[in-house]
C-alpha positions in Angstrom: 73.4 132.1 72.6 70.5 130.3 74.2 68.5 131.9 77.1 69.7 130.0 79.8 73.5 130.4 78.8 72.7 134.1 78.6 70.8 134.0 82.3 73.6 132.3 83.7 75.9 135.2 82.3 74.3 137.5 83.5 74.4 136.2 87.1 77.9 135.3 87.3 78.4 139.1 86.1 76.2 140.2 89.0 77.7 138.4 91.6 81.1 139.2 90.2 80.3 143.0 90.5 77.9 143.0 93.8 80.5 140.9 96.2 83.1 142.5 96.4 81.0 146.2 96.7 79.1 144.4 99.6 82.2 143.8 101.2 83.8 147.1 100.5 80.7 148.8 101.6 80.1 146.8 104.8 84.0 147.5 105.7 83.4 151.1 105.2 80.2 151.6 106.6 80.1 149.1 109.2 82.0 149.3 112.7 85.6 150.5 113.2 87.2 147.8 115.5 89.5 149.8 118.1 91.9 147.6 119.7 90.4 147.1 123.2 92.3 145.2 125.8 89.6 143.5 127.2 88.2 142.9 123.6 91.3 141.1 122.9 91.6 138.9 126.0 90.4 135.2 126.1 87.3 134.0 127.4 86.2 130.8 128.1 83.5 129.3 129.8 83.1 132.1 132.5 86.4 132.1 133.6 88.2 135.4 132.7 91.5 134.3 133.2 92.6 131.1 131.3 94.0 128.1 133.4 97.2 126.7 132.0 98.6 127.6 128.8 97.4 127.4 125.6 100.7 124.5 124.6 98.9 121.8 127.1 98.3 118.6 125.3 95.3 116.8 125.2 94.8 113.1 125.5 94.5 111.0 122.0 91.8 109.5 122.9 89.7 112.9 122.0 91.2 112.5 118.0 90.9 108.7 118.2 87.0 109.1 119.2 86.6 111.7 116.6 88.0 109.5 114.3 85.9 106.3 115.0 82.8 109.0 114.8 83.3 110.3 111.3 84.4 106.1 110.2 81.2 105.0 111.3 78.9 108.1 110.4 80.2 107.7 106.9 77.7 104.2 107.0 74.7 106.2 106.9 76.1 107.6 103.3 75.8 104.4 102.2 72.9 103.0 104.2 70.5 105.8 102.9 70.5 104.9 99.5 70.2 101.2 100.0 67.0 102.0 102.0 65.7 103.9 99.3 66.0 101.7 96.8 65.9 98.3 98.7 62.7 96.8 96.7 64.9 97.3 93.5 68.2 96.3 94.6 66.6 92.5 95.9 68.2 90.0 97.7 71.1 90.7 96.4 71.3 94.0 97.8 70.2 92.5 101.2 73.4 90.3 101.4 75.2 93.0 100.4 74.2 95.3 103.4 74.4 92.5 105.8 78.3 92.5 104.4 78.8 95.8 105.2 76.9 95.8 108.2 78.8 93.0 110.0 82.3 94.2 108.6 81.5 97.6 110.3 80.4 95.3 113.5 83.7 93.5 113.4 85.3 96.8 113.5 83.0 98.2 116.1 84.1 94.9 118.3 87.5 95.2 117.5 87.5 99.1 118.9 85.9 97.7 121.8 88.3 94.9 122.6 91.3 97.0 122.7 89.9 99.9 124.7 89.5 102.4 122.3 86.9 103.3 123.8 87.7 103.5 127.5 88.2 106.5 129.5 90.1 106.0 132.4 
């Protein structure tokens, strides 16, 4: 057995054993929760009691905008490493990111255009 198969061993046995006493110990030795009623009532934003109910619905538009954020956040993933390397990768890689770039500009534009990103 090398030493670094035996190391490894011997911190997967560790962390086997210590976890589950930390959390054992902090349950026993930490806090006992009592059930509270004002512990267990909602707050939000200053207001003690909540206005409306909790089954309201909320406008699509908040998903939709989330949505477009993670799409076109996901561009720096592949933007990074292009600028890293862009001296090896030529002008080859140049056309290549001016691709993806205006494909993600035609999407942009085409959000735009039907009002995706609109609040009224």
């Amino acid at each position: 057995m090398t030493n670094e198969l035996l190391l490894a061993s011997i911190i997967v046995c560790v962390l086997t054993l210590l976890l589950p006493t930390l959390f054992l110990l902090s349950q026993k030795l930490g806090p006992n929760e009592s059930s509270n009623k004002a512990k267990n009532t909602s707050y939000e934003s200053g207001v003690s009691t909540p206005v409306g109910s909790s089954e309201s619905r909320f406008s699509a538009k908040f998903y939709l905008v989330a949505i477009l954020f993670v799409l076109f956040d996901v561009e720096i993933v592949f933007m990074f490493p292009w600028a890293v390397n862009v001296r090896e990768l030529g002008y080859f890689g140049l056309f290549e990111m001016f691709t993806f770039v205006t494909l993600l500009l035609f999407g942009l534009i085409y959000i735009y255009r039907i009002g995706a990103l609109k609040w009224q």
